[in-house]
NUDO-738794 format. One record per residue (C-alpha): residue number from 1; residue in three letters; x, y, z. Coordinates in steps of 0.2 Angstrom, whole numbers. Example, Ala and Ser with C-alpha at 12.3 -4.5 7.8 and 13.67 -1.06 7.14 Angstrom:
% NUDO-738794
1,ALA,62,-22,39
2,SER,68,-5,36
This chain:
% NUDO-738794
1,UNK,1518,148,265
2,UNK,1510,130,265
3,UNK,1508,120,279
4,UNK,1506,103,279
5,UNK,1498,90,294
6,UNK,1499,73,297
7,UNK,1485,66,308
8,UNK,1489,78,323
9,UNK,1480,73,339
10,UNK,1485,75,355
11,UNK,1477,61,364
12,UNK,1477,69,381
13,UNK,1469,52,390
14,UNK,1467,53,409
15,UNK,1485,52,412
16,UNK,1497,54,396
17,UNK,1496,62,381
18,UNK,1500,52,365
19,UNK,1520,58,358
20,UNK,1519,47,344
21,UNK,1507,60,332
22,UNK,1518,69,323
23,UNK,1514,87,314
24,UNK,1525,91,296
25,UNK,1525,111,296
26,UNK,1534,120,281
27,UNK,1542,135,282
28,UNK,1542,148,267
29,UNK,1538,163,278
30,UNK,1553,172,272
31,UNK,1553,191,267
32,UNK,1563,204,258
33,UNK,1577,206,271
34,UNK,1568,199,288
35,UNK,1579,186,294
36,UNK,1571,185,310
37,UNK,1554,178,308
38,UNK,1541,168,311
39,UNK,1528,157,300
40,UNK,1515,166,289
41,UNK,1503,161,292
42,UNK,1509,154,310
43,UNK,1514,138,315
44,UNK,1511,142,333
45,UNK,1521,129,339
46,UNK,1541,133,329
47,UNK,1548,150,328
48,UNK,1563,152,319
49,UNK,1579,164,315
50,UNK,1592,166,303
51,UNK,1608,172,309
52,UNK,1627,178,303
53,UNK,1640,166,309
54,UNK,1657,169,320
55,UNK,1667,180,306
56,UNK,1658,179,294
57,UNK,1656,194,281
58,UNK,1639,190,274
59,UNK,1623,192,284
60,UNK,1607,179,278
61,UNK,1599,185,264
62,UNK,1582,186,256
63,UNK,1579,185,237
64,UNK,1566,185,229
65,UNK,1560,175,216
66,UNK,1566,178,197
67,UNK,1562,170,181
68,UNK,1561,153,185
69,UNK,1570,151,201
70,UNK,1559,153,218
71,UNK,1559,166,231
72,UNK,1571,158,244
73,UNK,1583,160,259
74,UNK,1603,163,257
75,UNK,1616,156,270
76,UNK,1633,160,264
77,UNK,1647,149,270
78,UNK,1666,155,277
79,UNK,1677,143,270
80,UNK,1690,149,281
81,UNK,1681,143,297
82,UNK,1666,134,292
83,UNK,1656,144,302
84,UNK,1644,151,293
85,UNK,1627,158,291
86,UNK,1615,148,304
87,UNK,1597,143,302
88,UNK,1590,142,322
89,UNK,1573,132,324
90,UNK,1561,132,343
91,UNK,1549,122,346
92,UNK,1536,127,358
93,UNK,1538,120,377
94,UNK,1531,101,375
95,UNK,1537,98,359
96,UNK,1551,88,350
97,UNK,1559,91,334
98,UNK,1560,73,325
99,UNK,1568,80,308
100,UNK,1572,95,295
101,UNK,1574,94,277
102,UNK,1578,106,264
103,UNK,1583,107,246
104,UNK,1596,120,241
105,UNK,1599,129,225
106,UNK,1614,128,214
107,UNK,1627,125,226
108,UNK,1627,110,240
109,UNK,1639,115,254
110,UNK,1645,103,270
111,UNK,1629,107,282
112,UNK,1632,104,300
113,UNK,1619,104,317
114,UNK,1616,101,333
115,UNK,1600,97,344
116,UNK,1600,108,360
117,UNK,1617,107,369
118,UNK,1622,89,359
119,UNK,1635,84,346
120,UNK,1640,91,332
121,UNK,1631,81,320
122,UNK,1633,81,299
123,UNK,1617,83,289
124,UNK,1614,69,276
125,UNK,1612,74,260
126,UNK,1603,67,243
127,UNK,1606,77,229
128,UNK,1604,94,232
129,UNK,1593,86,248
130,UNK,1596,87,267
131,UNK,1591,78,278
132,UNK,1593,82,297
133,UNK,1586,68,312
134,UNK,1585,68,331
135,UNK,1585,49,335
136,UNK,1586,53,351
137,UNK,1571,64,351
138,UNK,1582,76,361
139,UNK,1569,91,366
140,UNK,1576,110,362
141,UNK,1581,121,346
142,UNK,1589,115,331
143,UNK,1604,124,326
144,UNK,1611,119,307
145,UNK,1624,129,299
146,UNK,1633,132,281
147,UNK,1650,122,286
148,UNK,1659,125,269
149,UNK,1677,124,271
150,UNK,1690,125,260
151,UNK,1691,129,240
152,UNK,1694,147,231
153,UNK,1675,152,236
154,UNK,1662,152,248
155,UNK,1647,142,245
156,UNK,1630,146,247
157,UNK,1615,136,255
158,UNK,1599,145,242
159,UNK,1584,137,252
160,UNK,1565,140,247
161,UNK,1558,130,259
162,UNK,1562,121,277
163,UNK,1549,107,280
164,UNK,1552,102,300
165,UNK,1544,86,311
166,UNK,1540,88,327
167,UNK,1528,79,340
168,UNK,1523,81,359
169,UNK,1539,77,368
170,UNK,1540,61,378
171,UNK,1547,71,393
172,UNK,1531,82,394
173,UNK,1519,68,391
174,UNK,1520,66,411
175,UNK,1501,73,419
176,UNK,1502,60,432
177,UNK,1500,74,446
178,UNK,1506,62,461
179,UNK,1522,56,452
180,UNK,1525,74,447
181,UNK,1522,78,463
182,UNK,1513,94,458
183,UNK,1495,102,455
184,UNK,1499,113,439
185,UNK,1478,115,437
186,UNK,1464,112,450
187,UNK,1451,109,442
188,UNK,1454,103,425
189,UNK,1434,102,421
190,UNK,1431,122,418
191,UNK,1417,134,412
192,UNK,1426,149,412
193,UNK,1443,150,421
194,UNK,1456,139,425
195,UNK,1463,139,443
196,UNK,1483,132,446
197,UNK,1489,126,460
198,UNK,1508,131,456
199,UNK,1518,146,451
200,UNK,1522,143,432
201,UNK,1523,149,414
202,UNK,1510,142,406
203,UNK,1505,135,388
204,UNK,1488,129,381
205,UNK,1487,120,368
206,UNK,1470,113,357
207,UNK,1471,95,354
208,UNK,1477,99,336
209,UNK,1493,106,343
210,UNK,1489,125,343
211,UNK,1494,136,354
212,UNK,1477,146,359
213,UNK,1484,153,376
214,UNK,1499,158,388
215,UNK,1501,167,405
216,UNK,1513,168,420
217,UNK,1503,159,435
218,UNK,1503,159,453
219,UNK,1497,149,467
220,UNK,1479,151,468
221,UNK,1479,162,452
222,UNK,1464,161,438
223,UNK,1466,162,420
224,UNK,1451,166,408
225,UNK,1446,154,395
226,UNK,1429,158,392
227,UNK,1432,163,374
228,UNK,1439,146,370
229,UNK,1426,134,359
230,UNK,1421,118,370
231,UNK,1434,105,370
232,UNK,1448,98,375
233,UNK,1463,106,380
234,UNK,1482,101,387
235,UNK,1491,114,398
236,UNK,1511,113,399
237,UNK,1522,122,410
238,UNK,1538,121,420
239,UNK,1536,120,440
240,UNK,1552,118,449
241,UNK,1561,113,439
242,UNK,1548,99,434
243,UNK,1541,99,417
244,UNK,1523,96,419
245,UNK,1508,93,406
246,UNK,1488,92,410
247,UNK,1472,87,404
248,UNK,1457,102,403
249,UNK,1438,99,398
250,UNK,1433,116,392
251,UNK,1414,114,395
């Protein structure tokens, strides 16, 4: 798989962390039969599945690659429906997908998607080019599917590679404990553990976007970090209700 960055920095200042860097990540981490997967090498931050839609008869597919045509993904269509095969991409907590494009081999089918519980959207396509885009920078998973209808066959979506856009989400770039109302971590200038003062599932991060770390917290609980290289650090988490991001100095 190759992975590509833009200038990724989370700029954790004193209060907010900057949602306007954005991180290109390709996906090519498909193998012979695993349609439930993750990156290889991992992109901490997306996970992904393949999955059969309602009725259809064909599961997702891997081929390999032969002669002159690449390794790549296979979605089959249901022209009866147009629900078929799925393509379902997560970002980690704190981040926003911003687009998806794939080319497809040989046939272009209808694609259709959706951004967490939102419309049903039709992707725009160049060519044998697809183009999928949250304007609304609406945070959750992306769901697109092979929406062929019609004709005397089913079409296939042959993908080599998915190349998603994401960013820090606007709605996690809120540390400002007072207007949060919370106290996710005490001391946020640490040598060794991290002390919270909320019950949470928690997320570090680097400042280049990784996920170094994650833990289920309680009130007074301590976390280890004294493995992790000096630096700065943004922990994310979800307490009541509220989702919460925040600062650490790893001394």
């Amino acid at each position: 798989m190759k992975k590509f960055y833009s200038l990724l920095a989370i700029a954790a200042l004193s209060t907010s962390v900057n949602a306007q860097t954005t991180v290109e990540s390709t996906i090519t981490g498909f193998s012979g039969g695993v349609v439930s997967t993750t990156n290889s090498p991992a992109d901490n931050n997306l996970t992904y599945i393949a999955s059969s839609g309602s009725g259809t008869a064909n599961a997702p597919a891997f081929f390999a690659a032969s002669g002159t045509v690449p390794a790549h993904l296979r979605l089959y269509s249901v022209r009866a429906t147009g629900e078929g095969n799925t393509f379902t991409i997560t970002p980690a907590l704190g981040f926003v997908i911003t687009s998806v494009s794939f080319t497809s081999l040989t046939d272009t089918p209808n694609v259709t998607y959706k951004v967490a519980d939102g419309s049903i959207q039709t992707a725009a396509r160049t060519g044998s080019t697809y183009t999928l885009t949250n304007t609304a920078e609406t945070p959750g998973i992306l769901t697109f599917t092979n929406a062929h209808t019609g004709g005397s066959n089913n079409l296939q979506l042959r993908i080599p590679s998915i190349t998603v856009t994401y960013k820090v989400a606007e709605t996690m770039a809120v540390v400002d404990a007072s207007k949060a109302k919370v106290n996710l971590v005490k001391n946020t200038v640490v040598s060794n553990e991290l002390i919270f003062g909320s019950s949470a599932k928690v997320s570090v991060y680097s400042i280049a976007g990784q996920l170094v770390k994650t833990a289920e917290v309680s009130e007074n609980s301590r976390v280890d970090v004294s493995a992790l290289p000096k630096g700065t650090y943004v922990v994310t988490g979800f307490v009541n209700g509220q989702a919460v991001s925040q600062k650490i100095i790893k001394k």
